[in-house]
C-alpha positions in Angstrom: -122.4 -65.2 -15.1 -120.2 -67.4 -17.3 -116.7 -66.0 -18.7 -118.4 -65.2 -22.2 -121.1 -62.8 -20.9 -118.1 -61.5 -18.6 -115.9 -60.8 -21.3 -118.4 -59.3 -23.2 -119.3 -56.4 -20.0 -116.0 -55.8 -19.8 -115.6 -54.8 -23.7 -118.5 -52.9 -23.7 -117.4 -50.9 -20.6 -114.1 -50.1 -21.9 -115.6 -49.2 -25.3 -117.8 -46.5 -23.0 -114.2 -45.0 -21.8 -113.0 -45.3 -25.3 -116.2 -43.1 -26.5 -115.7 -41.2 -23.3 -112.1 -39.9 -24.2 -112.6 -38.9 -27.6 -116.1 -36.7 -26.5 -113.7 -34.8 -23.5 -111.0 -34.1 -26.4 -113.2 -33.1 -29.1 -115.0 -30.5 -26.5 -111.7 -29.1 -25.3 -110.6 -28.5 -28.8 -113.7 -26.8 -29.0 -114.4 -24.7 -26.5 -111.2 -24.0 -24.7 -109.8 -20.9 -25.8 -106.6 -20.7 -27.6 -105.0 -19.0 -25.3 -104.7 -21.9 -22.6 -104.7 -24.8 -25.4 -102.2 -23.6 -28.0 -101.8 -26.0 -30.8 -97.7 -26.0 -30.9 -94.9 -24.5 -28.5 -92.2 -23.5 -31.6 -93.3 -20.4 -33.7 -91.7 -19.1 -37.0 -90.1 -15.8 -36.6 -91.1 -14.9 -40.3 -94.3 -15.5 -42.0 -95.4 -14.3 -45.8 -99.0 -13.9 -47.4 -100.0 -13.6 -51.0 -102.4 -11.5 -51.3 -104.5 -11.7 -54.4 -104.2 -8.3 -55.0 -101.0 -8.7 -56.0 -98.5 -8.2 -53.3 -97.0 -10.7 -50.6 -97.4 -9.7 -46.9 -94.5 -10.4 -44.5 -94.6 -10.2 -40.7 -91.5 -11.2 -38.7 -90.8 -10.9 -35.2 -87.2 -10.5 -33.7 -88.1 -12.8 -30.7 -90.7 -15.5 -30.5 -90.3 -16.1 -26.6 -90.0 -12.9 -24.7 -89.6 -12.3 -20.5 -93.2 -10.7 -18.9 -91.0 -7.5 -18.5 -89.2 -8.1 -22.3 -90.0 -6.7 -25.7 -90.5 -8.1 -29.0 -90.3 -6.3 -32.0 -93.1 -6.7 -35.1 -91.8 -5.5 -38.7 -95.0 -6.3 -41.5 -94.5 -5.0 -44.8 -95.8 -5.4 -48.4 -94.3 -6.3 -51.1 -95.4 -6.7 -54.7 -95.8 -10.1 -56.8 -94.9 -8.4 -60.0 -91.8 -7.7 -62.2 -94.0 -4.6 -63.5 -96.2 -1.9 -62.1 -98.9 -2.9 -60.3 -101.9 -1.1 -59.9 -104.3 -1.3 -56.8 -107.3 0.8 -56.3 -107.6 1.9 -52.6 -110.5 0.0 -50.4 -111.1 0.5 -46.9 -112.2 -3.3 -46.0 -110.2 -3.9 -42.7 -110.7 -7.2 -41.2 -110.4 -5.0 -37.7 -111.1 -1.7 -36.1 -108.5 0.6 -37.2 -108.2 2.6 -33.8 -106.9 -1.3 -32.3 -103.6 -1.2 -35.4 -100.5 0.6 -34.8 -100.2 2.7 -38.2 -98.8 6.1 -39.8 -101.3 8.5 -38.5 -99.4 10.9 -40.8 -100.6 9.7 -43.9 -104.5 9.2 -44.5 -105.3 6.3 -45.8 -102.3 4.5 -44.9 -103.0 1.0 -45.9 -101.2 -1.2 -43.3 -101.4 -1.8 -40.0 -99.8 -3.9 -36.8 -101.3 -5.4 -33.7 -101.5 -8.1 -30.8 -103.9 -10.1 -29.6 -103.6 -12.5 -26.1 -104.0 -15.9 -27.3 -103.1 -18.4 -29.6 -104.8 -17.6 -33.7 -103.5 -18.4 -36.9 -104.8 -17.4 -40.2 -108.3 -19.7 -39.5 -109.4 -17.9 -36.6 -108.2 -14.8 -36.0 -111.8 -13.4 -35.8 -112.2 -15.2 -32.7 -109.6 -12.8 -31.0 -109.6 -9.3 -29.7 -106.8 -6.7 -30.5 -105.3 -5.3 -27.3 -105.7 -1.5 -26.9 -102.3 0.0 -27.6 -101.3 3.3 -26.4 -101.0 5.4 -29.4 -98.4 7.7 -29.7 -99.9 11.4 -29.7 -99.4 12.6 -33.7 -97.1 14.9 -34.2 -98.6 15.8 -38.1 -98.3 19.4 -38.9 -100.8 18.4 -41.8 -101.6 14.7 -43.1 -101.7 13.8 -46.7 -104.9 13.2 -48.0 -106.2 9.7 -49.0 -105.4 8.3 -52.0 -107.3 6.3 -54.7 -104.9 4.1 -56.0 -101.2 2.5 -55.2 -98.6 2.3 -58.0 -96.5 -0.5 -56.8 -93.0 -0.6 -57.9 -91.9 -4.1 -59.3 -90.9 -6.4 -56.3 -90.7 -3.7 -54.1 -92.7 -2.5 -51.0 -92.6 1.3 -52.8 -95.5 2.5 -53.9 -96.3 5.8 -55.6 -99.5 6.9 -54.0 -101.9 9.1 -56.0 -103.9 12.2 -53.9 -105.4 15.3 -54.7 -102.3 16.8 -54.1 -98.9 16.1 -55.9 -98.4 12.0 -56.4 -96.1 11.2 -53.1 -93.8 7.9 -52.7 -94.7 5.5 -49.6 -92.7 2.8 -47.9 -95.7 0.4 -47.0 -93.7 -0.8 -44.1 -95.1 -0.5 -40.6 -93.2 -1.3 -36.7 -94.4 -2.1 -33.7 -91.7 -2.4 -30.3 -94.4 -4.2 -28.1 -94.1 -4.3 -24.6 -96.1 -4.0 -21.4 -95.9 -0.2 -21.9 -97.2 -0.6 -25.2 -100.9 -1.4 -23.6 -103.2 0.8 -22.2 -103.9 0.3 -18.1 -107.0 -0.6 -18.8 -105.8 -3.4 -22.1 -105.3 -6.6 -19.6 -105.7 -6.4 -15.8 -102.6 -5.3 -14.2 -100.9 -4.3 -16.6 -98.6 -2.3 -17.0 -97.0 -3.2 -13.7 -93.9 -4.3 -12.4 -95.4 -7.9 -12.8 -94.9 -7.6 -16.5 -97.4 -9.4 -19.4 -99.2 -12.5 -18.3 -97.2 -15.7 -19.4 -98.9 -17.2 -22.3 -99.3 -17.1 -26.0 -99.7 -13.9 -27.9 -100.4 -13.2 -31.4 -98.9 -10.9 -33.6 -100.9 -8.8 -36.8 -100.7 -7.6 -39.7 -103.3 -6.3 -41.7 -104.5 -4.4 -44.6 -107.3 -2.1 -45.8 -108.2 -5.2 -48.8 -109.7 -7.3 -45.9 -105.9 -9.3 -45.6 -104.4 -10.6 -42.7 -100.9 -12.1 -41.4 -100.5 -13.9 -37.9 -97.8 -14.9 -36.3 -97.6 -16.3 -32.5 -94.8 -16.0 -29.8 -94.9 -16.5 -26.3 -94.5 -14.5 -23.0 -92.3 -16.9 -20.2 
């Protein structure tokens, strides 16, 4: 075999490794869940939205790295786009289940909710994840207000004045959410709750809305 032919094997074997590489690394970016191959390690502690219906979403979280037996607490909220009255008819297009969203149970119709998933998601592919079931707090409504049609948001402001069959009422779309292990079911991740705490890894806070939006933001359990 003379040096030329030599050199040649030798290109065309570390080409193969070359090829190799890139095939593993595409796969894994594929196929391995979020949850194990998060794409960054420093999250923001706010996030905002616009909506095209005419508000701006906001989700912040107080922490964005919390102990397995910590808390963290979510705050989403609307807010209009407008510097006049904005008008939104009522939908009910939820991008999740509603029973998985922490939300006023006292109001029908309420149009926000919060949430958590285990894993990394962002605003691409949060239908990849699952909300955790959250242990709901047992209403304590002596009677809830009926549904409403329509939204009458105040300009820049999350105030809206909600239309019903009964008298026109004022809400506050603003929803919170003090997660913990205690805030899952037993039955929500192995284990938990327990005096182990959450499983270390990356979570994913929620917001959503009944217009089909939603608002991620990610923290991490150490």
């Amino acid at each position: 075999m003379d040096s030329d032919e030599a050199a040649y094997r030798k290109s065309v074997r570390n080409m193969s490794v070359v090829l190799a590489a890139i095939v593993i690394t595409v796969f894994a970016a594929i196929f391995i869940p979020p949850y194990i191959n998060p794409s960054r390690e420093v999250f923001q502690s706010s996030v905002s939205y616009d909506s095209p219906f005419g508000f701006t979403m906001h989700l912040t979280l107080n922490y964005t790295t919390m102990a397995p037996n910590g808390g963290v607490v979510f705050t989403g909220w609307v807010n209009s786009s407008y510097g006049s009255i904005d008008n939104v008819t009522a939908e009910v297009s939820w991008a999740f289940s509603q029973s998985g969203l922490w939300m006023n149970e006292c109001a029908d119709g309420w149009p926000i909710g919060v949430g958590v998933m285990q894993g990394h998601y962002t605003q691409d592919n949060y239908t990849l994840g699952t909300l955790l079931e959250l242990n709901q707090p047992a209403s304590a409504c002596t009677a809830a207000t009926p549904s409403p049609q329509y939204l009458l948001f105040y300009p820049h402001s999350s105030m809206a004045l909600v239309s019903s069959s009964k008298s026109p009422v004022i809400w506050v779309i603003q929803e919170n959410l003090s997660f913990s292990q205690y805030s899952l079911r037993p039955d929500a991740l192995p284990g938990v709750p327990g005096p182990s705490g959450l499983p270390p890894g990356v979570y994913t806070a929620v917001l959503a809305d009944e217009w089909g939006d939603v608002l991620t933001a990610n923290f991490q359990v150490s």
